[in-house]
Structure formats: C-alpha cells, structure tokens
C-alpha angles and dihedrals in degrees: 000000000000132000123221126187094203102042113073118237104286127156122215129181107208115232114263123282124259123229122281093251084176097055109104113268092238083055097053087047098047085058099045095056083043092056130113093248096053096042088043092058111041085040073054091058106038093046089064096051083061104049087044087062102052084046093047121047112260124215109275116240091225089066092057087125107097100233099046087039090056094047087045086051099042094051088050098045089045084060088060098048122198088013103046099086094050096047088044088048082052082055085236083152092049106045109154093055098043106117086212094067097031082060088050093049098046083047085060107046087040084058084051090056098061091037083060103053088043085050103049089038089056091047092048094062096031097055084051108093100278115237110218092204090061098041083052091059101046097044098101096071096054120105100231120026138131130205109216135180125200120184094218130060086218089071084053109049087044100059090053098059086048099063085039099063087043093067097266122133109230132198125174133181128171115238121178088343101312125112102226104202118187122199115203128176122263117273089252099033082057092048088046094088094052091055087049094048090032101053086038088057090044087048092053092042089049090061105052102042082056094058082047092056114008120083126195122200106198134198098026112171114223122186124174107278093018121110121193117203121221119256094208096025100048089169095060119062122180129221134177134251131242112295103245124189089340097309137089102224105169133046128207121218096199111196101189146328092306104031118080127156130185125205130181125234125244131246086252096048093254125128140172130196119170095333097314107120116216125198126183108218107172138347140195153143118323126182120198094209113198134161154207143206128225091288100045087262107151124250132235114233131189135195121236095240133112105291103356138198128227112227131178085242144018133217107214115193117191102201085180140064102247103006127153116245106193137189148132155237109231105191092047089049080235130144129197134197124187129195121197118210125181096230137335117199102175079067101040094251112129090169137060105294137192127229098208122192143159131212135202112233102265092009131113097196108084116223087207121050109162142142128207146160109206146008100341136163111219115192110222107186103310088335127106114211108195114201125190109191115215148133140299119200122184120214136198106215122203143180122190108157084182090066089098086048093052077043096055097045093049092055085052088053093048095038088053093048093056092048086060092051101042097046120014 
C-alpha cells in the first residue's frame, strides 16, 4: 500500500499475474504435483478406499497363511455374489496389501512431502521481518494484491491499526513521499500450514507402521470357562467373565499362571487393556453340556468334527437363530443333537430355548425328546446328561502400538486448522 498526497483514495486490483516462464521446469512440476487439485484428489481417493474397508471385511491377520487366506477369500466374495470375485481380484478384502492402494497411499504421502518443503520454506522467509521495498517489488507477481492510494496519513495509519488488530504483522517505511506498508500473517497463522501437512504425514505413517507390527485375530469364541489362547501373542490367553443378567460384560487376559486382569466392556462393546484392543461383535446363547453314568462316573464326550477329541465336558455355542450343535457319546454308541431357538411361545418359552434329543447309533426314534430353556439334567437310560445354559460372546482382538502416534498426529492437523482460523 502506498500513500500519495496528490492522487485521491482508488482501489485497484492488479490483473492477474502471468506464469514465472523463467522458473526452472522441475520447479513448475514440483509445484504442480504439490497443488490443491492434485492432493485433494488422491486424499479423495484414498480416503474412499478407507472408508470402504471399515464398511467391507478385511482379511484377518491371523489367516496370513495362503491357503487359509484363499479359503477366507473365497467364503467372503461368495457372500457378494456376482461381484464378489471381482471385488475379491481389486483386493477390496485385502486392502492393506493391494498394490493398488499401497501405491495411492505412498502418492499421497509423497504429495505431503512437497507440501511440506514449500511450507517450511515459505515459513522460513515470511516469519523474517518482512522489507516493504522488496514486497513492493515483487507484488506483481502475487496472486492476489491490490495497489491503493489514500490522500491522508490518517487513512493510513488507520488502516494499519486495522490490520493490526485483525492478527496481521505490519511494517512501513517512506520512500520518495509514500508511505510502503507490508501485511503478513500472523506467526502462527504462517506455521499453521506445517501442523496440518505434518500431522497428515504422522497420521499416514502411523498407519502403516501399524499394519508392519500390529496383528489382529478376528472372530474368537468365548464362552464362560473356556479360555482361548492368542495365536501371535502365545503368552496372553482370554477368558470370559460371569454371565450376569444374560449378558458377559467383562473379559480376563490372563499372562501366566499368576497375572490375570479383568476389564469391562463398553456400552458400545470396546475394550483396552495395555495396548490390546477388544471389540464385542455378536453374542448368544451357549450350553456346556457334561455327563454321568449310573454311579455319578463322568463321561467322555466328543465333538463331530475331523479327528476329534474326547473331553469331560463340552462348550456349545449357537451364532444363529435357530442353528444344530451335534456330538456323541462314544461309550454309550449315542449321538445328540441339539437345536437353539430364541423363543418359542406356542410352547411357553419367551426366552432362548433348547430341542434336546438322543439318538441311538443307526436309529431314527430318539430316546430323548425334550425342550428347555436353562440349567437342566436330562436321564438318558441309566445316564444322566447335565446341561448349564449361558452366554457366547465373540471378540475382535487388536494390537497397534503406533495408535498414540496416528493420535498425535491428528491432534498436529487439528491444532494447525484452528491456527488458520484463528489468525490468518
């Protein structure tokens, strides 16, 4: 801004500026793949990809193993149908490991990165004291400026004080009879670009460090009494609370024979304990199932799956509303099959209820036909079959050591988004 005592009060925007010819072509291109356009697309983009993987399953890091990964694969895509082999050949259920998104991603911390030199450089000359004659001369080639003259020095010196009070940095010196006046951002309005592509750039480095050395297992069973022990943390085994009023609230991590720590699950089914992440994802109605012969002597009972082992008692979960547990007694050549219901009325039954029956090896009459809805002790011949109704619930466990780091850089990219708006 100059002032003039001989020109009246006009304001003039200068025409737009036309582009540095003379600025080095690796320097134009630096700056095209650093400009808006370019970083709000790809961010566009990979911001999708994200939100498509909370909203799709993922494959689990416990199934790393090819074989495991491609059953794993084939079962989700067949849930999409027509699509699913497709979606599953994109690597939608595999994000993280898609070359196709690790190359986004690395597009777009690479943008960060330029954003980030051209920000601190322009820091580094804009917190300096700024020199009016040279902003002067160098004004025409600023997007935006504006040459105005004003007849008073009041005008002047009030719109100084104006920018002033607004968060600007002013400095003004007279040369030749004009006043030259120079507005700079704030100090913190000018850093405020570094905390947003900084803590961009920690958030995305946060993330991929935690896919290098976290691990998830996804889809554990936990019934009450039973204890499953962790696949990538072979020291830690998880166990699940009392079942109170219907529902399994709480969840041991038991280290050891003599460490054992109990957390509570949130309304919302999270839970944290020493940097393991806990979700609940479903619950229902579980049985442990156990019997005894004519002179109380405990059974042996065995699951019908490939090379099973016999067991005093069995855990049955039922993860549908109306699903089949089977499984036999092998000394008494029986086999039961049990079928979970969530209520049946007809019968008198509000609450989840069991269809209990027996059958003799090669027979189609049950010798046990029963219904019930709780803890119940069923004869069988001479037998006794004891049965204590409870609940399943079935967890996601994760560990990301990086989540204070994605935190942290969050917290930079806020912080720098209220400095711009609170200074300019």
């Amino acid at each position: 801004m100059t002032r003039s005592d001989s020109s009246p009060a006009v304001s003039s925007p200068a025409a737009l500026p036309t582009p540095d010819n003379t600025a080095h072509p690796i320097d134009r291109l630096y700056r095209a793949l650093a400009s808006d356009r370019v970083l709000a697309v790809v961010a566009v983009l990979v911001g999708a990809a994200l939100l498509a993987s909370l909203l799709l399953p993922q494959l689990p890091a416990d199934r790393s193993e090819p074989e495991a990964a491609a059953r794993w694969l084939a079962e989700t895509a067949g849930q999409f149908g027509s699509l699913g082999g497709l979606m599953a050949g994109v690597g939608v259920f595999n994000l993280w490991n898609s070359f196709w998104f690790q190359a986004l991603a690395g597009l777009l911390a690479f943008i960060l990165l330029l954003r980030l030199g051209l920000a601190i450089g322009n820091a580094l000359r804009r917190l300096r004291n700024p020199d009016p004659r040279a902003a002067a001369s160098q004004a025409q080639r600023w997007p935006l400026h504006a040459a105005v003259h004003l007849e008073q020095d009041a005008g002047s010196a009030g719109l100084q004080q104006d920018l002033v009070n607004e968060g600007w940095r002013v400095v003004s010196t007279t040369q030749g009879g004009n006043d030259l006046v120079i507005a700079e951002r704030s100090r913190a309005g000018v850093i405020a670009p570094i905390l947003v592509t900084g803590g961009l750039l920690v958030v995305l480095v946060g993330l991929w460090l935690g896919q290098l050395v976290g691990w998830q297992e996804s889809g554990l069973t936990l019934a009450p009494g039973e204890t499953v022990v962790l696949a990538n943390h072979p020291d830690s085994a998880l166990s699940a609370g009392p079942d109170v009023d219907g529902a399994l609230s709480e969840i041991s991590i038991d280290r050891g024979a003599s460490v054992s720590e109990t957390v509570t699950f949130s309304a919302g089914g999270a839970a944290r304990l020493d940097g393991i992440a806990l979700n609940r994802r479903s619950q229902g109605p579980a049985l442990a199932v156990s019997a005894a012969g004519p002179g109380g002597e405990t059974l042996q009972l065995q699951r019908m799956e490939a090379q099973p082992e016999s067991a005093p008692s069995l855990t049955l979960v039922f993860d549908q509303p109306r699903s089949e547990q089977v499984f036999l007694l092998p000394d008494r050549q029986l086999v039961f099959s049990i079928v979970s219901f969530p209520a049946l009325p007809e019968r008198g039954f509000s609450g989840p209820t069991f269809l209990v029956q027996a059958f003799r090896a090669g027979q189609r009459e049950p010798l046990l036909n029963a219904f019930v809805d709780g803890d119940a002790s069923l004869s069988v011949g001479e037998d006794m079959l004891h049965l204590s109704a409870g609940q399943f619930i079935t967890v996601d466990v994760s560990y990301d050591p990086t989540r204070p780091l994605i935190w942290l850089g969050m917290a930079l990219a806020i912080l720098g988004v209220a400095l711009a708006l609170w200074r300019p």
